[in-house]
C-alpha positions in Angstrom: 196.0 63.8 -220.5 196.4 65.6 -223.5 198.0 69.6 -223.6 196.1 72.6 -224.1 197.5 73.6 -227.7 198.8 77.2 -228.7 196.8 78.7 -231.5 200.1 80.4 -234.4 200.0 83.9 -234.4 200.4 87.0 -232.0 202.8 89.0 -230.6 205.8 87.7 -228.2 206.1 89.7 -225.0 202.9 89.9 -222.6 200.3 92.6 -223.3 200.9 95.5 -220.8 197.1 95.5 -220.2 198.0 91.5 -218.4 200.7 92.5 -216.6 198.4 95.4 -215.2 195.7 93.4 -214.5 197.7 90.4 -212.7 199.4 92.8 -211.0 196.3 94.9 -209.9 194.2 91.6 -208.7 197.2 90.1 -206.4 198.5 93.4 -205.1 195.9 96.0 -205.0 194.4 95.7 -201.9 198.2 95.9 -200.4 199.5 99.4 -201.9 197.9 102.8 -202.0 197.2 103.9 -205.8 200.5 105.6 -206.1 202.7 102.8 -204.7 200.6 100.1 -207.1 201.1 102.7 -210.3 205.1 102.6 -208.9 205.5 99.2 -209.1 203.1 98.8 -212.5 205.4 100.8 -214.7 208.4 99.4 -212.9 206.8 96.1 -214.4 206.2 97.2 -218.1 209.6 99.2 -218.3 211.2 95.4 -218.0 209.4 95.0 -221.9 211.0 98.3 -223.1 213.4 97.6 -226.6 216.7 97.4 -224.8 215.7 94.7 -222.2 214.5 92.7 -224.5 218.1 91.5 -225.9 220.5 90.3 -223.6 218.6 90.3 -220.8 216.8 86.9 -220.8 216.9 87.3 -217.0 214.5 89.7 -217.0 211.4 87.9 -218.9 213.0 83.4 -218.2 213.6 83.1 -221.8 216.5 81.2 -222.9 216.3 78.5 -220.6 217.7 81.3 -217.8 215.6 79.8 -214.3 218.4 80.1 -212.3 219.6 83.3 -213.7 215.9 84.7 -213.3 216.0 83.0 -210.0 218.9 84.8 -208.8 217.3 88.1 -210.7 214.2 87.7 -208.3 215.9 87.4 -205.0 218.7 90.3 -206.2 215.5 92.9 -206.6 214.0 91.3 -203.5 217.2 92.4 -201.8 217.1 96.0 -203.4 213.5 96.6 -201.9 215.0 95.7 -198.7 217.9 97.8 -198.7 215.9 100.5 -200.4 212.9 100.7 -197.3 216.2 100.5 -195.0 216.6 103.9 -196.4 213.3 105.4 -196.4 213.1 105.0 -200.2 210.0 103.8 -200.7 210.0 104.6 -204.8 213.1 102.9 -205.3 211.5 100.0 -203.5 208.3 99.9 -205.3 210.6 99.8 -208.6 212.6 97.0 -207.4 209.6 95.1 -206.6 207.8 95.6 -210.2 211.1 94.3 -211.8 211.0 91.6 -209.4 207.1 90.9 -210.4 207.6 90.8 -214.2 209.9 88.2 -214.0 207.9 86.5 -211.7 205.0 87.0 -214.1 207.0 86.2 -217.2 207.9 82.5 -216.2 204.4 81.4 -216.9 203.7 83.2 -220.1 207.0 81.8 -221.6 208.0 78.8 -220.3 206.1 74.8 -220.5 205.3 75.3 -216.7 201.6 74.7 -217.5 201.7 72.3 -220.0 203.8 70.5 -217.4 201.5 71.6 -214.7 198.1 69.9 -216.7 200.2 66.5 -217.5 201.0 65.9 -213.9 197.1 65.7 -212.9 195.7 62.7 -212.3 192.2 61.6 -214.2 190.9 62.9 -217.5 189.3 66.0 -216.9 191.7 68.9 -217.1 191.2 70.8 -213.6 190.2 74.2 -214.0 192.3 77.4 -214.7 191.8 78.9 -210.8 192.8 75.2 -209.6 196.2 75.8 -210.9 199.5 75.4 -208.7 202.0 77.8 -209.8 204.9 76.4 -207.6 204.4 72.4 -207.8 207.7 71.0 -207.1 207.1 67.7 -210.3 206.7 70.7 -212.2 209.1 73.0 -211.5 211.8 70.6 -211.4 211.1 68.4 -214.5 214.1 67.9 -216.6 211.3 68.7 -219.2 210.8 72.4 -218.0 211.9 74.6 -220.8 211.5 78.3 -221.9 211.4 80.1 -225.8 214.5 80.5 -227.4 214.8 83.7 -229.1 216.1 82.8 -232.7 217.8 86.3 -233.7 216.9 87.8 -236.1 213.7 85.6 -237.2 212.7 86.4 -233.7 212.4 90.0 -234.1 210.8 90.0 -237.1 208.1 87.8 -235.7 206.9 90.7 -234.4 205.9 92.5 -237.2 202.4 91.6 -237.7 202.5 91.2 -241.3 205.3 89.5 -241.5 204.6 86.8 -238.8 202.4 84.5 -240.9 205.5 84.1 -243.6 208.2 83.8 -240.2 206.7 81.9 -237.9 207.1 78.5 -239.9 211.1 78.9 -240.4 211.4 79.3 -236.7 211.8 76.3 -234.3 208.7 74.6 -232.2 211.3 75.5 -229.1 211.1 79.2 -230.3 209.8 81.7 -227.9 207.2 83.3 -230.6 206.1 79.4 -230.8 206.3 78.5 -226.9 204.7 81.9 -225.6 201.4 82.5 -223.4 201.1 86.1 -223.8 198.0 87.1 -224.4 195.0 85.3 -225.0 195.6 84.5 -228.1 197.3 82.0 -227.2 194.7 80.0 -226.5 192.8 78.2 -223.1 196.5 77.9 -221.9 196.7 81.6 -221.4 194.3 81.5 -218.7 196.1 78.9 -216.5 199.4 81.2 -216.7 197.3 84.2 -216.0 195.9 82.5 -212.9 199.5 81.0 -211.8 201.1 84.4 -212.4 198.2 86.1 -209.8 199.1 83.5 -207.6 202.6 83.6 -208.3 202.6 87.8 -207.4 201.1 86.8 -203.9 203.8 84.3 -203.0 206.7 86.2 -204.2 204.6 89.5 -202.4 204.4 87.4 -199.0 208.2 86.4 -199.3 209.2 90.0 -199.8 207.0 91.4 -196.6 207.7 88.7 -193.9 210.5 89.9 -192.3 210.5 93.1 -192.8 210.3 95.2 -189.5 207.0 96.9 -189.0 208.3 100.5 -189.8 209.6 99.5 -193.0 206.5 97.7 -194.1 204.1 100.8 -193.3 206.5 102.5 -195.6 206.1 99.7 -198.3 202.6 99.8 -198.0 202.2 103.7 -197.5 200.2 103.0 -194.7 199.8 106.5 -194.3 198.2 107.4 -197.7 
């Protein structure tokens, strides 16, 4: 089975308006409007300028899984800690840092062109049929993310520039590898739907031990 190839050009961090949208279609019908709008902008501050070098933590680029990994379960831990103390906000922060991460291992790692070659017949299944935590898949030896290839990388961003850039940059390059926006092409779709489904998952993880006190809190119950 054949991948789903990129198309060239387009910018290389997700558009805000996906991370909104991901995060409003798995969480929304958890968290009152304020706690959702807490944990959105949480979320999009991860794509501000300065977390965007040095912290390949933040977004799995660099070949960084178990660095992201341990990322995940250190904000997992802050929302704990934070609801221990009757700080919701701080909680709802942690838990949109934790998200974009989440999020971000889809858009800019193989995952689904790993995910598609691992299905069995011709027909590639649909986008909504998508597993975003298949274990082949997950721990291929063939499960890579973009390099960022300083300072080619950065200037990839410049729209008018990125037609003349792109080519000197590696296939392995994050502006080459990323599924940020669709743009991208009919891969997009599949790490849109893995992300939603990936939000749930790491959203049930966070919630299932928490005592019921603290989860009325998270979920500001009493909105």
């Amino acid at each position: 089975m054949g991948m789903i190839k990129p198309m060239a050009y387009n910018r290389t961090i997700m558009l805000p308006k996906y991370h909104i949208e991901i995060t409003r279609e798995a969480l929304g019908e958890h968290f009152s409007a304020a706690g959702l709008q807490k944990i959105i902008t949480a979320n999009l501050h991860q794509d501000r300028l300065a977390a965007q070098y040095g912290h390949d933590e933040f977004h799995c680029d660099n070949n960084a899984f178990e660095k992201s990994y341990a990322y995940i379960e250190e904000q997992r831990t802050l929302v704990i800690s934070a609801l221990q103390n009757k700080d919701e906000t701080s909680a709802w922060a942690a838990f949109g840092r934790l998200m974009h991460t989440a999020q971000d291992f889809y858009a800019h790692s193989n995952y689904i062109d790993l995910w598609i070659s691992h299905q069995k017949g011709t027909a590639i299944p649909a986008p909504a049929e998508v597993d975003p935590v298949d274990s082949a898949s997950l721990h291929s030896p063939a499960l890579h993310s973009g390099k960022l290839y300083y300072p080619l990388e950065l200037l990839s961003y410049v729209e008018f520039l990125r037609p003349f850039i792109l080519p000197l940059l590696p296939r392995d390059s994050h502006a080459w590898m990323n599924l940020d926006s669709p743009a991208r092409g009919p891969s997009f779709i599949y790490a849109y739907h893995a992300a939603v489904k990936r939000t749930k998952i790491e959203f049930e993880e966070t919630v299932v031990g928490l005592a019921k006190d603290h989860l009325a809190l998270f979920l500001n119950e009493n909105r």
